[in-house]
C-alpha atoms as an extended CHARMM CRD file, in Angstrom:
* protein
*
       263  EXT
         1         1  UNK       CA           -129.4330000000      -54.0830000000     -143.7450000000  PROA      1               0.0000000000
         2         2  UNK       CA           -127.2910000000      -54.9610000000     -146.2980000000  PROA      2               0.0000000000
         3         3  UNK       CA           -123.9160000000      -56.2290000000     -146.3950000000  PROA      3               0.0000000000
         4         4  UNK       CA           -122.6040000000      -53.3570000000     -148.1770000000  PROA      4               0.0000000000
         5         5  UNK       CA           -124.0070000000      -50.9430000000     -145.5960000000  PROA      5               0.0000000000
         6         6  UNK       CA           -122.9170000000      -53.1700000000     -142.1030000000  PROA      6               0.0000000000
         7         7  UNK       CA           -119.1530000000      -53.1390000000     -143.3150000000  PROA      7               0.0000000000
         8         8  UNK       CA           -119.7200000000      -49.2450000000     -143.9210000000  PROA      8               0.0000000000
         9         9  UNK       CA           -120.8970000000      -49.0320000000     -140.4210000000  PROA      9               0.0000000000
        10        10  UNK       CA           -118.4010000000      -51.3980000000     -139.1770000000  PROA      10              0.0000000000
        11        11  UNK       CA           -115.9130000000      -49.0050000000     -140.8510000000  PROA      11              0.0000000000
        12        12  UNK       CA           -117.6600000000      -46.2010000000     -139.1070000000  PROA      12              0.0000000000
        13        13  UNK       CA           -117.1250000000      -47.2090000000     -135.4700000000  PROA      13              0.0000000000
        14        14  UNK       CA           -113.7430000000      -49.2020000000     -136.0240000000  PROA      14              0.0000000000
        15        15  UNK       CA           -112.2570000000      -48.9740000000     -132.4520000000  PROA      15              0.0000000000
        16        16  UNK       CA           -109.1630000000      -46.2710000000     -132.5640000000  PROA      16              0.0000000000
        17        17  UNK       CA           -105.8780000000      -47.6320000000     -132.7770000000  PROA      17              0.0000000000
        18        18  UNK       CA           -103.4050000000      -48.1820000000     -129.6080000000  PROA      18              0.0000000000
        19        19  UNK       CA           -101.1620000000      -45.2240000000     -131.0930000000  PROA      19              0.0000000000
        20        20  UNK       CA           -104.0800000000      -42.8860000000     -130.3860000000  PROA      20              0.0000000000
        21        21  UNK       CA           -103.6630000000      -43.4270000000     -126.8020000000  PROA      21              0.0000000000
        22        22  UNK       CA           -100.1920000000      -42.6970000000     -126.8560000000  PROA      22              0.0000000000
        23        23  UNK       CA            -99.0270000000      -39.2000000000     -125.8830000000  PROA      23              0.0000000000
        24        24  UNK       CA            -98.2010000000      -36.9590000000     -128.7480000000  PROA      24              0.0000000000
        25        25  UNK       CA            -95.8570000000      -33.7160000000     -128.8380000000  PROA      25              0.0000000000
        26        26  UNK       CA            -98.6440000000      -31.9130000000     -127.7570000000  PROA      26              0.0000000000
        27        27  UNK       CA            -99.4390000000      -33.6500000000     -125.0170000000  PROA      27              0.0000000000
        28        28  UNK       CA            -95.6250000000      -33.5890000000     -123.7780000000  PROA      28              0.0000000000
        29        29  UNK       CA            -95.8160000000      -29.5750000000     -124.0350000000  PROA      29              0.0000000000
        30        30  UNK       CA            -99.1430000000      -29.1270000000     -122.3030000000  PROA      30              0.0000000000
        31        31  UNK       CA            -97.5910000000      -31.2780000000     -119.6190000000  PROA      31              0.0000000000
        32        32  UNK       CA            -94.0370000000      -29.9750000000     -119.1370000000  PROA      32              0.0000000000
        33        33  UNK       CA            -96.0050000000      -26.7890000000     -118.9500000000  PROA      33              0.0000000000
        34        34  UNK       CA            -98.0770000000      -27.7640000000     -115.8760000000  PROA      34              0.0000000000
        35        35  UNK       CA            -94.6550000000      -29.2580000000     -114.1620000000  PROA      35              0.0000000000
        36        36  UNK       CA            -93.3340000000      -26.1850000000     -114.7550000000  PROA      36              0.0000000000
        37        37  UNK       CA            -96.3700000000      -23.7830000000     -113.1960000000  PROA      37              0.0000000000
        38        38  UNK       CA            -96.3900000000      -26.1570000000     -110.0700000000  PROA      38              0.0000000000
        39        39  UNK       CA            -92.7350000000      -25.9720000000     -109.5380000000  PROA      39              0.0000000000
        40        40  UNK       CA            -92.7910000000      -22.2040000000     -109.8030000000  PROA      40              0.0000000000
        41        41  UNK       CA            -95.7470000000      -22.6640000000     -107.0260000000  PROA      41              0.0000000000
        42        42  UNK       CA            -93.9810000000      -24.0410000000     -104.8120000000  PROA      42              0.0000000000
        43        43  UNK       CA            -90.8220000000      -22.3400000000     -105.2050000000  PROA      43              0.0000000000
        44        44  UNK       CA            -92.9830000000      -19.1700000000     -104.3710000000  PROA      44              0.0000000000
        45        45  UNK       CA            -94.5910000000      -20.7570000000     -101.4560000000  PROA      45              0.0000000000
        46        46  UNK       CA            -91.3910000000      -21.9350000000      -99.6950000000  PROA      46              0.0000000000
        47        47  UNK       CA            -89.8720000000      -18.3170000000     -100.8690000000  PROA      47              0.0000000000
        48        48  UNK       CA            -92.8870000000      -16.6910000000      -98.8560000000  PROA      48              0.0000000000
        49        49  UNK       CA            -92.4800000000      -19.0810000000      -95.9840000000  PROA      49              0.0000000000
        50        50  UNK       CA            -88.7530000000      -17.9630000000      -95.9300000000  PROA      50              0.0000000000
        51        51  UNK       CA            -89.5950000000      -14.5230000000      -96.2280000000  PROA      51              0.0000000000
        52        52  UNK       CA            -91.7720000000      -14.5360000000      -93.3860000000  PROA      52              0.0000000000
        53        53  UNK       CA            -89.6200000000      -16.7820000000      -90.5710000000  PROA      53              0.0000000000
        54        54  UNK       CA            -86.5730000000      -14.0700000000      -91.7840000000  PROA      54              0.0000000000
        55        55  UNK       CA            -89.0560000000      -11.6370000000      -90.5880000000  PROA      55              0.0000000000
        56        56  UNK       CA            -90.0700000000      -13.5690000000      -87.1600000000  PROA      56              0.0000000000
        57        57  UNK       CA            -86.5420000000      -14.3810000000      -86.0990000000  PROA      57              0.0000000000
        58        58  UNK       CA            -85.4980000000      -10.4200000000      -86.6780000000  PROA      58              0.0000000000
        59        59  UNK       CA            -88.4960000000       -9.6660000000      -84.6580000000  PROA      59              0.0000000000
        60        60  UNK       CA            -87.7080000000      -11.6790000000      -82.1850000000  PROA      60              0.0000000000
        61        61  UNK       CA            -83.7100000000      -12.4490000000      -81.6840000000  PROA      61              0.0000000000
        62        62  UNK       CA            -83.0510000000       -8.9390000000      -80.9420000000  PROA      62              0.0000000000
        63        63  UNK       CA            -85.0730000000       -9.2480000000      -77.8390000000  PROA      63              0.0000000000
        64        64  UNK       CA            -83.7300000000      -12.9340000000      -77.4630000000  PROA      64              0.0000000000
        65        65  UNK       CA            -79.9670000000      -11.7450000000      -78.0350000000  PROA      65              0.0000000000
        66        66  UNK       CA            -80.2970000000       -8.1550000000      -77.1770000000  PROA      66              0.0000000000
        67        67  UNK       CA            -76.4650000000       -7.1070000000      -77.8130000000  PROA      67              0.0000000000
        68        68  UNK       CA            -76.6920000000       -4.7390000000      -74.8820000000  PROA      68              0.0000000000
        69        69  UNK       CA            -77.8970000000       -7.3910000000      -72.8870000000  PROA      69              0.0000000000
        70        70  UNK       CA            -74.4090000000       -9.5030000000      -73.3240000000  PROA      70              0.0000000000
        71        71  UNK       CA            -72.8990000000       -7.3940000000      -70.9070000000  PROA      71              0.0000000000
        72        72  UNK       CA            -75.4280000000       -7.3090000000      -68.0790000000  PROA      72              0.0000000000
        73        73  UNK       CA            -75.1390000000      -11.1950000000      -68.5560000000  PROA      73              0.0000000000
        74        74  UNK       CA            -71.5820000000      -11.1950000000      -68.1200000000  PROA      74              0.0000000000
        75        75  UNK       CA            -71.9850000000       -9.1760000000      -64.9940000000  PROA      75              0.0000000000
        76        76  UNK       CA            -74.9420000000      -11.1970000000      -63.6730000000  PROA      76              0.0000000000
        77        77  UNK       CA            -72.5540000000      -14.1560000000      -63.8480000000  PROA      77              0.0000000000
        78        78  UNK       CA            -69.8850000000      -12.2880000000      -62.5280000000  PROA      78              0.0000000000
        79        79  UNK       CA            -72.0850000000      -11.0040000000      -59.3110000000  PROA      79              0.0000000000
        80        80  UNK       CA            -74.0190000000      -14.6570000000      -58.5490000000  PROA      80              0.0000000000
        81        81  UNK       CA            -71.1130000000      -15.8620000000      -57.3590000000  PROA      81              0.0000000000
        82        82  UNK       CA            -71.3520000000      -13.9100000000      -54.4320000000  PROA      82              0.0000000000
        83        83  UNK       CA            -72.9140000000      -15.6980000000      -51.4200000000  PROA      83              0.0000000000
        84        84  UNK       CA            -74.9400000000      -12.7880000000      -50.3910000000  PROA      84              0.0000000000
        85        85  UNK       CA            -76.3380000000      -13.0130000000      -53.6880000000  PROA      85              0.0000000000
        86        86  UNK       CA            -76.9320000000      -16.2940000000      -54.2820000000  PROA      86              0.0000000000
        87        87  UNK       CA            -79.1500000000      -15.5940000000      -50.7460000000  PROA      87              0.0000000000
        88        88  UNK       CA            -80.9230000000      -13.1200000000      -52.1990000000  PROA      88              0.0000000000
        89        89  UNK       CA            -82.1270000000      -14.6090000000      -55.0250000000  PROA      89              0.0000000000
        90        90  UNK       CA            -84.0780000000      -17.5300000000      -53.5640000000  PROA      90              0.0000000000
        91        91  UNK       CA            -86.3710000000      -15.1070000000      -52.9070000000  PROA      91              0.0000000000
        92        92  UNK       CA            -86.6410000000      -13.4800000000      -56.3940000000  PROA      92              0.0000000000
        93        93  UNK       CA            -89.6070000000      -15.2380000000      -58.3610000000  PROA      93              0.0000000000
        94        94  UNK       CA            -90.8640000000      -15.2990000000      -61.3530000000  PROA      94              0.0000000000
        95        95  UNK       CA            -94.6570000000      -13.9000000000      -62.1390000000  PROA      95              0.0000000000
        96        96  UNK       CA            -96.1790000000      -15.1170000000      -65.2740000000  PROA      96              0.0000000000
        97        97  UNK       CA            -99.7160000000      -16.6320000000      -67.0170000000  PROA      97              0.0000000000
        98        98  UNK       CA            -99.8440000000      -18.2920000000      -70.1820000000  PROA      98              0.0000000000
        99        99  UNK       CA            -98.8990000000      -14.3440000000      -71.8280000000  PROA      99              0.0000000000
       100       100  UNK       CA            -96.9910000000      -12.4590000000      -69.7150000000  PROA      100             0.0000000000
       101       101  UNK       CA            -93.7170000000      -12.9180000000      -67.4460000000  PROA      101             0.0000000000
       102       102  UNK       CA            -92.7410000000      -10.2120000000      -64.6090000000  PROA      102             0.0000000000
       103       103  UNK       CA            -90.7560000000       -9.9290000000      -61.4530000000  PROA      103             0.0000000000
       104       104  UNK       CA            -91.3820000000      -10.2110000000      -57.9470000000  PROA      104             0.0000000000
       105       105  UNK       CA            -90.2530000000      -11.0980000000      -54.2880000000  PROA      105             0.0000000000
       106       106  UNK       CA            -91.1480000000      -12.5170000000      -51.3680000000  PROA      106             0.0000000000
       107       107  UNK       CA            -91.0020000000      -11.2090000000      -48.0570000000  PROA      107             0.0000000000
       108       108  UNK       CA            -92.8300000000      -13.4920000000      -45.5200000000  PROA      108             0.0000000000
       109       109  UNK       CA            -91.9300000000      -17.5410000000      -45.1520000000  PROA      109             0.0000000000
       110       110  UNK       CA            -95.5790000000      -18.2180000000      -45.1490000000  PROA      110             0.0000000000
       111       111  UNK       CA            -95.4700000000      -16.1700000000      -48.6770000000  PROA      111             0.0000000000
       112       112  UNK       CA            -96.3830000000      -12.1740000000      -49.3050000000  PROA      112             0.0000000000
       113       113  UNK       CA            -94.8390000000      -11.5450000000      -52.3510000000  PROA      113             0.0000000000
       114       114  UNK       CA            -94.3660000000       -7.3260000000      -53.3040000000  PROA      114             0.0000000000
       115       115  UNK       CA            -94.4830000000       -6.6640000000      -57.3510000000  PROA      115             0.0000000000
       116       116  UNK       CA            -95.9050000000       -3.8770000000      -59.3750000000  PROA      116             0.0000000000
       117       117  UNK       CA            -99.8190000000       -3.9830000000      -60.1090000000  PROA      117             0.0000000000
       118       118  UNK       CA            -99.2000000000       -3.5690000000      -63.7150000000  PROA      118             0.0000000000
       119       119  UNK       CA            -97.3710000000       -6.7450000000      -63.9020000000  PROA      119             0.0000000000
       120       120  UNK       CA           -100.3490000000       -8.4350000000      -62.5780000000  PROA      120             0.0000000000
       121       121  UNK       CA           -102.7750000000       -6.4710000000      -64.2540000000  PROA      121             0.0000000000
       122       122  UNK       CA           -105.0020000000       -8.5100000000      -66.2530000000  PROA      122             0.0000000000
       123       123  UNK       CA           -103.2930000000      -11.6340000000      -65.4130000000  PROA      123             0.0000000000
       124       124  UNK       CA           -104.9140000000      -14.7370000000      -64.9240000000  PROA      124             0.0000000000
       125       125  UNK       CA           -104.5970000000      -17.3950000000      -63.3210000000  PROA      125             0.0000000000
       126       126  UNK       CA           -101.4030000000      -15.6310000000      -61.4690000000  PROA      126             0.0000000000
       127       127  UNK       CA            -98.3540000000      -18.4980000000      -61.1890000000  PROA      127             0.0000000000
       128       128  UNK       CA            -95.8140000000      -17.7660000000      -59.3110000000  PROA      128             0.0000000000
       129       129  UNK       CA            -92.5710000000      -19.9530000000      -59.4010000000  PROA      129             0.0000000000
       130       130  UNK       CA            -89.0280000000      -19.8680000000      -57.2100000000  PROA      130             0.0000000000
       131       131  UNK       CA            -85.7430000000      -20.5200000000      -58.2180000000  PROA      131             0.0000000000
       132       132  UNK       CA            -85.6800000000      -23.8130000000      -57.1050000000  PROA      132             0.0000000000
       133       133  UNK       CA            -88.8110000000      -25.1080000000      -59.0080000000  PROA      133             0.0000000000
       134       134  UNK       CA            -91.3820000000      -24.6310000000      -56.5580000000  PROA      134             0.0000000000
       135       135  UNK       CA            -94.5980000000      -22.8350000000      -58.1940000000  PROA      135             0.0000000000
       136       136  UNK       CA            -98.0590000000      -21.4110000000      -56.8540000000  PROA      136             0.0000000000
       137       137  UNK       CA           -101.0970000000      -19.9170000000      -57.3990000000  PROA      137             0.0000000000
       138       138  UNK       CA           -101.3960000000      -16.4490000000      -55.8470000000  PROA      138             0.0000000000
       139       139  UNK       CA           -104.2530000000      -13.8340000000      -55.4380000000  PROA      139             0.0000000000
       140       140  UNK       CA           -104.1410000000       -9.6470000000      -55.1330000000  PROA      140             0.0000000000
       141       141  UNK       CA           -104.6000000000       -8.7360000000      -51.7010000000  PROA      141             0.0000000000
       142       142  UNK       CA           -103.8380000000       -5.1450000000      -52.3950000000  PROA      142             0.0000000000
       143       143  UNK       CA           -102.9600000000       -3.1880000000      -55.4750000000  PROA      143             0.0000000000
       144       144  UNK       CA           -102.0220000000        0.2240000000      -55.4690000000  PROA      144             0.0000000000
       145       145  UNK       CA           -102.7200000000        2.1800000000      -59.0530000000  PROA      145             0.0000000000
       146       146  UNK       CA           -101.0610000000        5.2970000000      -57.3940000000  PROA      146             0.0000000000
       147       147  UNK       CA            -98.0480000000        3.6270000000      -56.9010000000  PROA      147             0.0000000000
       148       148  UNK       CA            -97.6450000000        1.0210000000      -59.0310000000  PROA      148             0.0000000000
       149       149  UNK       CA            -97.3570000000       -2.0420000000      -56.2720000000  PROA      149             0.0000000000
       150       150  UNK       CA            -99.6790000000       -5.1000000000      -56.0280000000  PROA      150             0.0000000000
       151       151  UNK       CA            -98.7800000000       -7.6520000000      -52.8050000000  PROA      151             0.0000000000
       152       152  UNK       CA            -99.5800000000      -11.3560000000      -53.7170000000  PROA      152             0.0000000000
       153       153  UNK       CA           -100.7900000000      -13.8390000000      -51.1990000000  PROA      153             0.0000000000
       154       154  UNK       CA            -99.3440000000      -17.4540000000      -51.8440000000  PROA      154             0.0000000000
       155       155  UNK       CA            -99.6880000000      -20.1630000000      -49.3720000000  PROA      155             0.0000000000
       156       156  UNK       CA            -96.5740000000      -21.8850000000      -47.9730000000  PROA      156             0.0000000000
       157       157  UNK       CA            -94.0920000000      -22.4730000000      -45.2310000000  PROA      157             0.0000000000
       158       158  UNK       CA            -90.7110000000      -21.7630000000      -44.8380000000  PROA      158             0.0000000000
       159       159  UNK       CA            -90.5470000000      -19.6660000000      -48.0340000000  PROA      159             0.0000000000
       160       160  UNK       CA            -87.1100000000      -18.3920000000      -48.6560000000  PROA      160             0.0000000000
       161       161  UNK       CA            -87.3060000000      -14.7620000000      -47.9940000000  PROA      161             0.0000000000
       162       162  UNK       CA            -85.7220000000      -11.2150000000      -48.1290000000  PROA      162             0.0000000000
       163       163  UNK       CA            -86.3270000000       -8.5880000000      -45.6110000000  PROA      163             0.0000000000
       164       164  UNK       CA            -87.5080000000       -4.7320000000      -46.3760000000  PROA      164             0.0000000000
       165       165  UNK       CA            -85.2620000000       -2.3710000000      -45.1720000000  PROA      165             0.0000000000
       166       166  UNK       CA            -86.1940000000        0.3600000000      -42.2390000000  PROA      166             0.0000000000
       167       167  UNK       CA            -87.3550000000        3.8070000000      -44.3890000000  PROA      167             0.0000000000
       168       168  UNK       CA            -84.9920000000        7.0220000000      -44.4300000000  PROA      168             0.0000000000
       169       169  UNK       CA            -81.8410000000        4.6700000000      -44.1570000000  PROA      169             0.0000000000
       170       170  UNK       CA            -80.9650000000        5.3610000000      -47.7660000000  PROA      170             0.0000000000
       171       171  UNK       CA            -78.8920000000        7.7350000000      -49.5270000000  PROA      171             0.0000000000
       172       172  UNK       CA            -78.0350000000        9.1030000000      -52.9450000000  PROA      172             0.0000000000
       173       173  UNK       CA            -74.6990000000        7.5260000000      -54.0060000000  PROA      173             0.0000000000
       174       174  UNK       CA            -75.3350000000        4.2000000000      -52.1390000000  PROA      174             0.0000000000
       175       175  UNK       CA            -74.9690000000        1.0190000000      -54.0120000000  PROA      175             0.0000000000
       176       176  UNK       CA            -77.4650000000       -0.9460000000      -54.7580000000  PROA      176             0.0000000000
       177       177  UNK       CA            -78.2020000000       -4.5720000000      -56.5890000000  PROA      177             0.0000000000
       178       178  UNK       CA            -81.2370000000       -5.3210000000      -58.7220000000  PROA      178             0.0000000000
       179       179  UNK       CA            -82.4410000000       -9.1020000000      -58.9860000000  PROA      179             0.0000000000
       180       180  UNK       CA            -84.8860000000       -9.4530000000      -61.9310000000  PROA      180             0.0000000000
       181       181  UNK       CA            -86.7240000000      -11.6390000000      -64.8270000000  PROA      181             0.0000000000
       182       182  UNK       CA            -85.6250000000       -8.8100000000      -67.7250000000  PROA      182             0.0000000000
       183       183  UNK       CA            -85.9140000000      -10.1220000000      -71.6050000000  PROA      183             0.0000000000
       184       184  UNK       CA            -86.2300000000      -13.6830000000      -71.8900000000  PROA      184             0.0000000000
       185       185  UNK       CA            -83.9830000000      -14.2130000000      -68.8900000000  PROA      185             0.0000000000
       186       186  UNK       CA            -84.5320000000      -15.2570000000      -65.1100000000  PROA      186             0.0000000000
       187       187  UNK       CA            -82.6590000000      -14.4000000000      -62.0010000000  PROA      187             0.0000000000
       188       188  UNK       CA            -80.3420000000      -11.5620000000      -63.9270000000  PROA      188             0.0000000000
       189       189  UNK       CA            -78.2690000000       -9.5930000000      -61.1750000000  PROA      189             0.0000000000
       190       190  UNK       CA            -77.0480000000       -6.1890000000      -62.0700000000  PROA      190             0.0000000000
       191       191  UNK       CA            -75.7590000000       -3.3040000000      -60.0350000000  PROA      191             0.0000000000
       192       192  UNK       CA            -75.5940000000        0.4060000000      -59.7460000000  PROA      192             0.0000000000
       193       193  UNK       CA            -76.4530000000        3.3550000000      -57.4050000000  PROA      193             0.0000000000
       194       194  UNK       CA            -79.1980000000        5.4480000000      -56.1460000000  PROA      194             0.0000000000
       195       195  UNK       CA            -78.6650000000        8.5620000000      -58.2100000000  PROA      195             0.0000000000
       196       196  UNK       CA            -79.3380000000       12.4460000000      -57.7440000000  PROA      196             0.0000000000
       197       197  UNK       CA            -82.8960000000       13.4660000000      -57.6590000000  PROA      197             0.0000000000
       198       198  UNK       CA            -83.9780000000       10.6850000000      -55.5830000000  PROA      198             0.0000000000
       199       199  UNK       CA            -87.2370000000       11.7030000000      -53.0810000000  PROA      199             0.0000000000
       200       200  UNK       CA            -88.3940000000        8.9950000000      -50.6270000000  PROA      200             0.0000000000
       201       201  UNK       CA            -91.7240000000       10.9080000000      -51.4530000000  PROA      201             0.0000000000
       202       202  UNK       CA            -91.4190000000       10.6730000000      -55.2060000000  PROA      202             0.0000000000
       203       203  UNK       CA            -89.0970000000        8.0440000000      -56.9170000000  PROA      203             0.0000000000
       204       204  UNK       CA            -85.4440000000        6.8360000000      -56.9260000000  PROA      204             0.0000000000
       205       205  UNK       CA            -83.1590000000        7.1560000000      -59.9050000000  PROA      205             0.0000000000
       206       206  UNK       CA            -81.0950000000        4.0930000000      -60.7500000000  PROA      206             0.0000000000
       207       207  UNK       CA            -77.9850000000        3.5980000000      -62.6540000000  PROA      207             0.0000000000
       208       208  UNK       CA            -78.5980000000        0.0340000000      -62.5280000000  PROA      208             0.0000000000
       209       209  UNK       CA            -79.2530000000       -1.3880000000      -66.6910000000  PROA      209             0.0000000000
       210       210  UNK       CA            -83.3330000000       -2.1250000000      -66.4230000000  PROA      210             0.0000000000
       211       211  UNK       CA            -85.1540000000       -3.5840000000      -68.8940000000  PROA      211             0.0000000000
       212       212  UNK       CA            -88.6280000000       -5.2200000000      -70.1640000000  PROA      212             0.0000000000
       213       213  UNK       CA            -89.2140000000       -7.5460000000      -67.1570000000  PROA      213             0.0000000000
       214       214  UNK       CA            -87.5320000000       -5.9180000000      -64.3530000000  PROA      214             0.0000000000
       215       215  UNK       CA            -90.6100000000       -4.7590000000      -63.0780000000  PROA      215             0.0000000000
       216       216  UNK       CA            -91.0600000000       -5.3310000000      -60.1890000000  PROA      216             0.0000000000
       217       217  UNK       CA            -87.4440000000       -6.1010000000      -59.1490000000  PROA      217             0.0000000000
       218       218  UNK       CA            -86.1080000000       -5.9130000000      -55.4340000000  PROA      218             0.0000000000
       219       219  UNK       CA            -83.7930000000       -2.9910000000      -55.1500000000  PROA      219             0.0000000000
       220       220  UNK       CA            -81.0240000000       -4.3000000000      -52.6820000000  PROA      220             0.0000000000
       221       221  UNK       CA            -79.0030000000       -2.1230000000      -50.5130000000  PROA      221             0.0000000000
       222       222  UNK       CA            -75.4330000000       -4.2700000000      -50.8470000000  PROA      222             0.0000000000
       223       223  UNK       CA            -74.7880000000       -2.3190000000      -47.3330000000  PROA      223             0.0000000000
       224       224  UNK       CA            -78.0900000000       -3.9740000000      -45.3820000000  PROA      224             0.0000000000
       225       225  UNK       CA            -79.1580000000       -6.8850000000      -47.3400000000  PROA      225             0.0000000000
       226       226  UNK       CA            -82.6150000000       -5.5520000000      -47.3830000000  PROA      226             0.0000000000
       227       227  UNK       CA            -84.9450000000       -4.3980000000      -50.2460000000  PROA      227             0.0000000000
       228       228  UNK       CA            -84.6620000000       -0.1300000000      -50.2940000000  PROA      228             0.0000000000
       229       229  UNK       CA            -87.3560000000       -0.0280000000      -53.4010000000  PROA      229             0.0000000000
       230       230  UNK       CA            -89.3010000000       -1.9910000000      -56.1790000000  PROA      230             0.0000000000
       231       231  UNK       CA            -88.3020000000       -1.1100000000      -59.2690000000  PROA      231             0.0000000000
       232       232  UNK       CA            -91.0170000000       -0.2760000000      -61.6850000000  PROA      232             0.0000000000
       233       233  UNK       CA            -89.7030000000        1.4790000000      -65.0910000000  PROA      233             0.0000000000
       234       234  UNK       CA            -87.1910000000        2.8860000000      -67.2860000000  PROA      234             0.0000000000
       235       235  UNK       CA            -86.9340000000        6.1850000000      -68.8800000000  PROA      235             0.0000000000
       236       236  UNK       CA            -87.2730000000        6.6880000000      -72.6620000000  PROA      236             0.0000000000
       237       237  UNK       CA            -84.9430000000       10.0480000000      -72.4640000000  PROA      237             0.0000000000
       238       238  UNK       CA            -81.9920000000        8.5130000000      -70.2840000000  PROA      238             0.0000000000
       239       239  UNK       CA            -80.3000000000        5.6410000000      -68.9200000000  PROA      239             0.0000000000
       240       240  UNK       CA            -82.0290000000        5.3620000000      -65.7070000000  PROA      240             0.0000000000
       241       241  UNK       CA            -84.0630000000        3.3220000000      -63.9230000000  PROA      241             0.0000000000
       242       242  UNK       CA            -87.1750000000        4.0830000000      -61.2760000000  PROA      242             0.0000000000
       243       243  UNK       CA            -87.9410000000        2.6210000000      -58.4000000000  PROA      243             0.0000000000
       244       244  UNK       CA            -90.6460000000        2.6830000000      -55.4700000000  PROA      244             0.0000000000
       245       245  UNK       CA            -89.1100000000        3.7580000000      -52.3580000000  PROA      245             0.0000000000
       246       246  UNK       CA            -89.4170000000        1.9610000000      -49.4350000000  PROA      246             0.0000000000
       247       247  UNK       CA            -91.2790000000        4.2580000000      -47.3600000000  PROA      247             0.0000000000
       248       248  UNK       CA            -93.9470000000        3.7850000000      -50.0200000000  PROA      248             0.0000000000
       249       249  UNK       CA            -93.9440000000       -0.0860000000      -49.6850000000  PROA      249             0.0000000000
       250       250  UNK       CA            -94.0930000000        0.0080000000      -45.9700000000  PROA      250             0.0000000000
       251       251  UNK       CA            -97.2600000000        2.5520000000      -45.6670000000  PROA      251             0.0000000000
       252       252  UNK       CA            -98.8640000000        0.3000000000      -48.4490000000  PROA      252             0.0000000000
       253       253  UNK       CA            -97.9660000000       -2.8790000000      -46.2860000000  PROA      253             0.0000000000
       254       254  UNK       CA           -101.1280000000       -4.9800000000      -45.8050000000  PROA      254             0.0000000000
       255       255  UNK       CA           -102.1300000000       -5.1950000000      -42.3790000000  PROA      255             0.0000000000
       256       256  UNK       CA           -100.8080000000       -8.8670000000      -42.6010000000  PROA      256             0.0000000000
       257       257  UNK       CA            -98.0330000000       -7.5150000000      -41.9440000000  PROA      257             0.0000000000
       258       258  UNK       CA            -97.8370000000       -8.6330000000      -38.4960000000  PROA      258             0.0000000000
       259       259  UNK       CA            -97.6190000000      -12.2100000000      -39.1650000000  PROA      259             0.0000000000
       260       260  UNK       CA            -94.1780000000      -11.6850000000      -41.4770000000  PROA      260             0.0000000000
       261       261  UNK       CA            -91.1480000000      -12.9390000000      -40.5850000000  PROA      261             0.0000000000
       262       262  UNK       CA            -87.8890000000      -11.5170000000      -40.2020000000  PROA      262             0.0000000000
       263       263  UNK       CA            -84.6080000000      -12.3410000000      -41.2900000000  PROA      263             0.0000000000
């Protein structure tokens, strides 16, 4: 090969100069455009992520801060300062798994606790926890789909307690209280009556407030101290609560019975 024809070649494949490398107004475009398409992603992200805990929190603050719940707080506080009350609801406990939270009591120191089945329904492992800390495992002894009552065997010793009442000692107008778990509360005291309509063979009517999580509430007499009914739903067409009557709860008893204690 010539000379001629290597300094062509060498001409050829001369290595590209360092302004080549540089970015051109081109470049600067292409890239200001990509800046701009991933700040618009991300914009849109956190916009959907906003969007969506907006959505959440509505969902759940009005169960959280229920606005007709303020009062029955107010008057929760009001009523624990009563000493008869603050008795009463040592014995009020808390039902829950991992999904669920309901209401119960217990009515033997050794530990029978009374609830609804269909708080227990499904539930598993059942926990259930005192006031004061205290928490156990419990098993269905009996559950009664007629009815709507499950009794819960926990084992303990000198459980605090409540007593149930005698049956056909309650009477329309009488007051009552109602110690529950309702909303995302615990150990929410509220009071009413027994209203017209009640049946010892049927249901009583409450004017006590109930809500999602009283089930399964004692129904207090304020008279006896003793539990007159379990409380087990609200209507959808009126303010009013439902209860189980007592004479219910006592001919479901389990035959366990005879080893309660009484206050």
């Amino acid at each position: 090969m010539d000379r001629q024809e290597r300094n062509e070649n060498e001409e050829h494949f001369d290595e590209p100069s360092l302004e080549d490398f540089l970015p051109n107004e081109e470049d600067k475009i292409v890239k200001d455009r990509q800046m701009k398409r991933q700040s618009l992603i991300r914009k849109s992200i956190a916009a959907i992520l906003v969007i969506a805990l907006f959505i959440s929190l509505n969902q759940v603050w009005p169960r959280m801060i229920n606005f007709s719940s303020i009062k029955f707080l107010q008057k929760s506080s009001e009523l624990s300062k009563q000493d008869d009350i603050k008795e009463y609801k040592e014995a009020v406990v808390t039902i829950q798994d991992q999904y669920t939270k309901g209401t119960g009591f217990n009515i033997s120191e050794t530990g029978l606790i009374v609830t609804n089945k269909h708080v227990v329904d499904e539930m598993n492992p059942i926990t259930v926890m005192f006031p004061n800390g205290e928490w156990m495992t419990a098993e269905i002894i009996s559950a009664e789909s007629d009815i709507d009552l499950a009794f819960l065997k926990i084992n303990g010793e000198q459980l605090p307690h409540i007593s149930l009442s005698e049956p056909n000692v309650w009477q329309v107008r009488d007051h009552i209280y109602v110690i529950g778990n309702p909303l995302f509360h615990n150990q929410i005291v509220n009071e009413g009556n027994i209203l017209q309509g009640s049946d010892k063979n049927g249901v009583l009517r409450l004017s006590a407030p109930i809500f999602k999580g009283n089930s399964g509430s004692p129904l207090i007499s304020s008279e006896s101290g003793k539990v007159i009914g379990v409380v087990y739903a609200k209507s959808t067409t009126e303010d009013v609560g439902y209860a189980i009557p007592i004479e219910q709860v006592l001919e479901k008893l389990p035959n366990t019975k005879s080893k309660f204690d009484s206050k």
